[in-house]
N, C-alpha and C positions, 0 to 999 in steps of 0.2 A: 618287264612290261607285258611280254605274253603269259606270263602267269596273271598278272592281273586284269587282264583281258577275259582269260578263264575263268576266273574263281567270278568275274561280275557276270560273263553269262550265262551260270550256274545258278547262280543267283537268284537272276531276271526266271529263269526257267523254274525255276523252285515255285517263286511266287508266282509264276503265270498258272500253275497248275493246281496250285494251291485256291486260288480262285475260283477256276474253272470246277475243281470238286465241291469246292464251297455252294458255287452256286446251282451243280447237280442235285443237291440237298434237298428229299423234300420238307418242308415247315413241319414242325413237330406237333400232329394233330390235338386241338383243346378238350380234353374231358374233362366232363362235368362229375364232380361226388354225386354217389346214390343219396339217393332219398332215404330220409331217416323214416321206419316204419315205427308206426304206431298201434297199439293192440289195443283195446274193447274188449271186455267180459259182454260175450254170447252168454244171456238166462236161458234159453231156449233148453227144450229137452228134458228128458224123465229123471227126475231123483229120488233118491228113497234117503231117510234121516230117521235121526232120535232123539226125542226133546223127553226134560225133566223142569220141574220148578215146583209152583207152590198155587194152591186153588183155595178158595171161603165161598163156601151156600150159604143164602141167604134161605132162611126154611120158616113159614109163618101159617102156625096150626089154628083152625077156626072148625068146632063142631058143626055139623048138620044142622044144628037150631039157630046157628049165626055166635055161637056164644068165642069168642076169642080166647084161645089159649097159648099165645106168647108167639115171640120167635126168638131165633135162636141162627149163630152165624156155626158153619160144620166146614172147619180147616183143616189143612193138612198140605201132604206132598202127591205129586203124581210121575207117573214117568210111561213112556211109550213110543211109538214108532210113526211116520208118516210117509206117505207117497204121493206123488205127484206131476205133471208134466206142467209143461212152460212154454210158452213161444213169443218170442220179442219180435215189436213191428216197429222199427226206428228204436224210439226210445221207451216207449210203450211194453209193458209185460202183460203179459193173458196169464192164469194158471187154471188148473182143474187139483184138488186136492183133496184125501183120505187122510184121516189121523184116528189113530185107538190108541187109550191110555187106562193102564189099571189107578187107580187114587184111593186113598184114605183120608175123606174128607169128614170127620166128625164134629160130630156136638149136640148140645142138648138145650133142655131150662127147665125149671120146676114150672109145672103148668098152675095157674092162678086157680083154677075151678078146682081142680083132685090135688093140690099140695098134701103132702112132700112128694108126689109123684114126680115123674121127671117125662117128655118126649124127648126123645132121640133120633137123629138122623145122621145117614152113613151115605156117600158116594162113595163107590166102590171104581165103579169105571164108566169111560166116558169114550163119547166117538164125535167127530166135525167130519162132514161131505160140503165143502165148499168151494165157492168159484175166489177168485183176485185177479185185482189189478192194481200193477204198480208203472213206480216211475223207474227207469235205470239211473245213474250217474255212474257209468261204467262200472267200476265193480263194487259200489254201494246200491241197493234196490230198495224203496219205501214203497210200501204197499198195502191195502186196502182189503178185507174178506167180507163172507157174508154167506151163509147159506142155514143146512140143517145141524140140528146137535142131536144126541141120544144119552142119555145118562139111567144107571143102575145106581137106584135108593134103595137102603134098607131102613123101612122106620119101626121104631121099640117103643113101646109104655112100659115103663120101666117102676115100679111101684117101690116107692122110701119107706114105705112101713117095714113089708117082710124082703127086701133087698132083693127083688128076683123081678124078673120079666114077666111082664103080664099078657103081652101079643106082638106080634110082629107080622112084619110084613114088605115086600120086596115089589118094590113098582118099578117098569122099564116103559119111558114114556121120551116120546119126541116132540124138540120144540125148537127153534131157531137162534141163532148163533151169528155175529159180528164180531170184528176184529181189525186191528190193524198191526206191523210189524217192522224191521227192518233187519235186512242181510246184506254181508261183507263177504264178498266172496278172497278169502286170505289165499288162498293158492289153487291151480290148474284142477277144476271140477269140485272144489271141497269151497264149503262157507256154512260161516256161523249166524245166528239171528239172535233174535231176543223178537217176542211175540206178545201181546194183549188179546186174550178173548174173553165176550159179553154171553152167557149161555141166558136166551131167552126159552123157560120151560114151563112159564106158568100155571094153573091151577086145576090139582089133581084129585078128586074123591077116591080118598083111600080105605079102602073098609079092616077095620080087628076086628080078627074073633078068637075071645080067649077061652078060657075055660069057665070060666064065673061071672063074664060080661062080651059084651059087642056095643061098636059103638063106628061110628064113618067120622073120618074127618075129612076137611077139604084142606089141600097144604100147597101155600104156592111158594115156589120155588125159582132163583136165581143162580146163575153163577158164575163168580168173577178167578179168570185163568192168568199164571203167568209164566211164562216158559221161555228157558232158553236151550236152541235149537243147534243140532249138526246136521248138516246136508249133506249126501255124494252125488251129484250131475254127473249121468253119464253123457258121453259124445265129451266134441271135443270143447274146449275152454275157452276159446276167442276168435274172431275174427281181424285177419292186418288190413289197416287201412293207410294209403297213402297219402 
């Protein structure tokens, strides 16, 4: 009987205490999971890149007297470098941009007045100074250009009788330049594009003078660009938002 007495108010005691820690306890504080961060490609910032593709001039020769002698499209490849700075305002991009490209733009036609003779014309190389704006969708960018061009022609009368050149001549002349593009920014400060540009360089008095003739032409001049683009953005590559 006094064992059983024992061992219940041991018992009793056990649980009394057992309680009492229990409800020393403080409540096991609630935390919340972090927040999931999200990142944005930042345009912002200076890049330097290198674009190659494929250009066609538009080249249409008309004598001093009005007389028409043909045109002619001068195709080829080009390939060259650009620079330029960037700064995003919400979703909004600003840029300022440089670009020089060498090209081998050829072509000719047998001119109607002096058959078989041939004009020829050559872009050799080329420059864009212009402004853009685009849209971001985070690390896609559609965007807008427009400012000045500069292109290096060489034009030849080229004579079919005795297969030789007959004058030549080298014009470096400025005219204005549209465009629009888009870029994928694939990884942390690098992105690729693909570009369209309009080279407006209108109409040039260009004078030969051969050995056995002189004569001016007026030659106007177009040209359609197409390039695809690598980029390096410096700074850094996104901004986290919560």
């Amino acid at each position: 009987m006094k064992k059983l007495l024992v061992i219940t108010t041991a018992l009793v005691g056990i649980a009394a205490a057992t309680s009492a820690s229990a409800a020393d306890m403080a409540a096991r504080p609630y935390t919340k999971a972090p927040p999931m961060i999200a990142t944005i490609n930042d345009w912002s910032g200076f890049y330097l890149g290198i674009n190659g593709g494929y250009g066609s001039s538009r080249n249409c020769w008309t004598l001093a007297d009005g007389r028409a002698e043909g045109c002619h499209n001068a195709t080829g490849g080009t390939v060259g470098g650009q620079f330029g700075y960037r700064w995003q305002m919400n979703s909004v991009v600003f840029g300022l941009e440089a670009q020089g490209n060498w090209a081998d733009l050829t072509g000719n036609n047998i001119t109607p007045l002096f058959a078989p003779d041939r004009n020829r014309s050559k872009i050799t190389a080329f420059g864009l100074f212009t402004g853009q704006i685009g849209y971001s969708f985070d690390n896609v960018l559609l965007y807008a250009k427009g400012g000045a061009a500069v292109t290096d022609t060489k034009y030849e009368i080229f004579s079919g009788v005795i297969n030789t050149v007959l004058a030549t001549t080298t014009v470096h002349k400025w005219g204005a330049s549209v465009g629009a593009g888009v870029e994928y920014a694939f990884a942390p400060n690098w992105s690729v594009g693909f570009e369209y540009d309009h080279l407006f360089m209108g109409n040039t008095n260009v004078p030969f003078r051969g050995a056995v003739f002189a004569q001016t032409d007026n030659i106007k001049q177009d040209v359609d660009l197409f390039t695809a683009r690598l980029n390096y953005r410096f700074g850094g590559p996104v901004i986290a938002k919560y």
